[in-house]
N, C-alpha and C positions, 0 to 999 in steps of 0.2 A: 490391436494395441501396438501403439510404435516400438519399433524393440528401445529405445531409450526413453520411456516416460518419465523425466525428471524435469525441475524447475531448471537448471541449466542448459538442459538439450531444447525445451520449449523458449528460453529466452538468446540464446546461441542464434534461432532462427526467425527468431521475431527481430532482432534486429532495432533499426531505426526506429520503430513504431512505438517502441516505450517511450523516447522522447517526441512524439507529434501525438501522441493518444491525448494529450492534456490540454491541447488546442485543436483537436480533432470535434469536437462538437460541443453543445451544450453542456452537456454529460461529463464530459472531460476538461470542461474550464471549470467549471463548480468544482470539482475534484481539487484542483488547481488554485483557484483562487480564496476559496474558501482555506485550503491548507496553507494558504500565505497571508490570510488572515490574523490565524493564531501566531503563525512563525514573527511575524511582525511585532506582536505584542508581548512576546515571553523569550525572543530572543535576547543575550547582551548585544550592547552597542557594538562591539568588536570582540576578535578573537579567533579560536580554533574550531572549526564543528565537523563531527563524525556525518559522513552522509552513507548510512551502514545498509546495502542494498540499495545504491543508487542507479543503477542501471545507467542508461545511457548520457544522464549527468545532470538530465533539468536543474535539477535544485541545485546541485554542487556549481554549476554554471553562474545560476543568479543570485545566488551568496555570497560567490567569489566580487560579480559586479557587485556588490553593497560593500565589499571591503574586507570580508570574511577569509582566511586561510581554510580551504577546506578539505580534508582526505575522503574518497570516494573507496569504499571498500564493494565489491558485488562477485559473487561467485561464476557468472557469465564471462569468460573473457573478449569474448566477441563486443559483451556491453561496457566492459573497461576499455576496451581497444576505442568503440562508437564516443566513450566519453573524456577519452584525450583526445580526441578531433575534433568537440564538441566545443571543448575550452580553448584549443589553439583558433577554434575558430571566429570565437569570441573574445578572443584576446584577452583571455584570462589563465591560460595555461601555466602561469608560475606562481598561481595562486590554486591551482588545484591539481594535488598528488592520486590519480585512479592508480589501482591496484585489485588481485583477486584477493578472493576471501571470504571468509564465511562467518554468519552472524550470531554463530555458536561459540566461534574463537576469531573474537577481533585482531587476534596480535597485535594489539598495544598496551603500552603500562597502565596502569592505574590511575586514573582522575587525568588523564592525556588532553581529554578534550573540554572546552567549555560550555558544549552544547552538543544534543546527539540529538540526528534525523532517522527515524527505520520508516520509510513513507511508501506508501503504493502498496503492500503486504509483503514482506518480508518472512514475518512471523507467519503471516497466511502459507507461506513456503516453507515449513518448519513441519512436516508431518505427525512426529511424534511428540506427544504431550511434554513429555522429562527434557527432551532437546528444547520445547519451547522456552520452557522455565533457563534451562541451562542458559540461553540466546538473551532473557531477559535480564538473566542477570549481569552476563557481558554488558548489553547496555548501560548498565547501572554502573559496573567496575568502571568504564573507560571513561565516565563523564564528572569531572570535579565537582565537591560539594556544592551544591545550590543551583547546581545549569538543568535547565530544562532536556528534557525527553519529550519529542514528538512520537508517535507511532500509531501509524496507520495499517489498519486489515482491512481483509475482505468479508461482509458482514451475511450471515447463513439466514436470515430470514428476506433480504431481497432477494438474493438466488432462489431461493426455495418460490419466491412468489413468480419470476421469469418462469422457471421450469415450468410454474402449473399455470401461467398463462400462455404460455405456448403448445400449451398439450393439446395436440391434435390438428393443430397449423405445419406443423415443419414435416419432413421427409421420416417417415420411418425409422428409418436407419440412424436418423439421428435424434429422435425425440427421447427424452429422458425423463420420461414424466416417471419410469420404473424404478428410479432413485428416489422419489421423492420421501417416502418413508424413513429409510435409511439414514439418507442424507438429514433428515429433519431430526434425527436419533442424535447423530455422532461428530456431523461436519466436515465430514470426511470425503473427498472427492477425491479418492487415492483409484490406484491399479485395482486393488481389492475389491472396489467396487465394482469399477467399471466391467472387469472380468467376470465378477457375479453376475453382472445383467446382458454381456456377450455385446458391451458398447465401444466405440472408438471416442477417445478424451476429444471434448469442442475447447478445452482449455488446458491448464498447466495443472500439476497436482496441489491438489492447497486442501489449507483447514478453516471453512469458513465458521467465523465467532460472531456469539453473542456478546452483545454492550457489557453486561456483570463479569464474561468470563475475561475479557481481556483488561477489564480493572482489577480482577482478582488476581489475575497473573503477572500485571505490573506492581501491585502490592504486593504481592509474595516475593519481587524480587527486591524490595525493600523501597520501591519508588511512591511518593506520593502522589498520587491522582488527584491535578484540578479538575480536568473537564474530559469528559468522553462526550464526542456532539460526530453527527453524522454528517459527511461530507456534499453528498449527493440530495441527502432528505426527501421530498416529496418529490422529487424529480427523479428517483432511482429507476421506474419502471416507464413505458414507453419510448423509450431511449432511441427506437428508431426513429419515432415521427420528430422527432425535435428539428429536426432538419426544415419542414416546413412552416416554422411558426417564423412569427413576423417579429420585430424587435419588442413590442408592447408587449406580448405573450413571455417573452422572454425575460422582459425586466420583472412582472408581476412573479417570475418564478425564482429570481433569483434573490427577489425582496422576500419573498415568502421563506425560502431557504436563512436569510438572513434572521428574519422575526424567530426562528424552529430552533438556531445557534445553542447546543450544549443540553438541548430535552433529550433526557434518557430512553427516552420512546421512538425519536425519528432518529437517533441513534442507531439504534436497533433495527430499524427498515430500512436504515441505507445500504449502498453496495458498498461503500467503504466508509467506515469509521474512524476517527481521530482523538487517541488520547491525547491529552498535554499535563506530564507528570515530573516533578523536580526531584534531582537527588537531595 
C-alpha cells in the first residue's frame, strides 16, 4: 500500500492525463461528449459556472471558449497548477480563476454561481457517506436559484463486471477478483479494503455508486433530479479492444449509446454516470 493513498496524492501524480483521458479513446470521448451533450442543453447562455473538481481544466477551458467566466476549484494542486497552463494555453486564462479546494467546503458565498459542474467523480472521491451529503450540499449552496447541477460518479456495478471479467487473465498480484463481494456490499474501494485482501490500489480511493443512490443523495441535498443517464452505456466494458474497430463500428456505438440517453438501467452499468439536477 503506498504510504499516501489519497485522491490527492493519486492525482498529484497522474498529472496531464486527467486532461487527454477524454480524447484518449473511444471510452473516453463518450465520457466526454456525451457530458457535453447535457451541458449544452441545460446550461444558461452566459454567466458564472463552478467547475468543483476540475482537475486539469477540460471543461473549465471549453466554457471559458463558449464565453463562460469560470472558477476551477480541485484539491490536486499539481492539477490547478496543469489548469492555469491549460487556459494560458488556450487563451483563455482571464476567463478562468483555478484555485485549491475541496468539494466539502467550496469557499464561496451563497448562490455565487450560475451553474455548477462536479464531473469525472468528485463525489466518487468523497469516502465517507456524511462528507458525501456535506459536499452535496455545497453544491446546492453555491449555485443560484434555478442553475443547473451536473454531476458525475463512478458507477459500482461496471467495476464490479471489469473485476469479474478479468478474473483469471491478469498477474496475480494484481487480480482483484477477492473484492468482488465486498466491493458489491458497500462501494467502497478504500485502504480498508485493500489491506484486508493484502492488494496494492490499480486506482485512486473512491465510492463507486448506484443510479438510485446518487439521485437520492442529490435530493437529500435539496436539488431536483432531471436525468440520471450513463455516460459510457453499452460501451463501458471491453474498453481495451476499442482501439481496433474501424469507424462504422464505432459510429453504430456511439448511436446506440445515443438511443440508451437517460435509461435508468444503462445508468447503472456505466463506468460513469451523469445527473442533471436544478436548484
Amino acid at each position: 500500500m503506498p504510504e499516501e493513498f489519497t485522491p490527492e496524492a493519486y492525482y498529484d501524480e497522474y498529472g496531464e492525463s486527467e486532461w487527454e483521458r477524454l480524447d484518449r479513446d473511444l471510452y473516453g470521448e463518450l465520457e466526454h461528449d456525451e457530458t457535453w451533450h447535457y451541458l449544452e442543453r441545460h446550461l444558461p447562455e452566459s454567466g458564472e459556472v463552478l467547475d468543483a473538481g476540475g482537475g486539469a481544466g477540460r471543461y473549465s477551458v471549453e466554457l471559458a471558449e463558449r464565453g463562460y467566466e469560470v472558477t476551477l476549484v480541485d484539491p490536486s494542486a499539481e492539477q490547478v497548477t496543469l489548469a492555469r497552463e491549460n487556459a494560458a494555453e488556450h487563451g483563455v486564462a482571464d476567463a478562468v480563476t483555478a484555485r485549491t479546494g475541496d468539494v466539502r467546503d467550496l469557499a464561496a458565498a451563497a448562490d455565487s454561481f450560475d451553474a455548477t459542474l462536479c464531473l469525472g467523480g468528485p463525489l466518487s472521491h468523497v469516502l465517507d457517506a456524511g462528507e458525501r451529503r456535506t459536499a452535496a450540499a455545497e453544491l446546492h449552496r453555491v449555485t443560484a436559484p434555478g442553475g443547473p447541477v451536473f454531476v458525475s460518479v463512478m458507477g459500482r456495478l461496471a467495476a464490479l463486471q471489469t473485476i469479474a471479467r478479468m478474473a483469471g487473465r491478469v498477474d496475480p498480484e494484481v487480480d482483484e477478483t477477492e473484492l468482488l463481494p465486498r466491493l458489491a456490499r458497500t462501494g467502497d474501494y478504500d485502504a480498508d479494503l485493500l489491506e484486508a485482501f493484502g492488494l496494492d490500489p490499480s486506482g485512486p480511493p473512491m465510492h463507486l455508486f448506484r443510479a438510485n443512490e446518487l439521485r437520492e443523495l442529490l435530493q437529500h441535498a435539496g436539488l431536483t433530479v432531471h436525468t440520471v443517464t450513463g455516460l459510457e452505456s453499452v460501451a463501458s466494458q471491453r474498453r481495451d479492444e476499442f482501439d481496433a474497430l474501424g469507424d462504422d463500428h464505432r459510429e453504430a456505438i456511439r448511436e446506440s449509446v445515443a438511443a440508451l440517453r437517460g435509461d435508468p438501467g444503462v445508468a447503472d452499468l456505466s463506468g460513469h454516470m451523469l445527473a442533471v439536477a436544478r436548484v
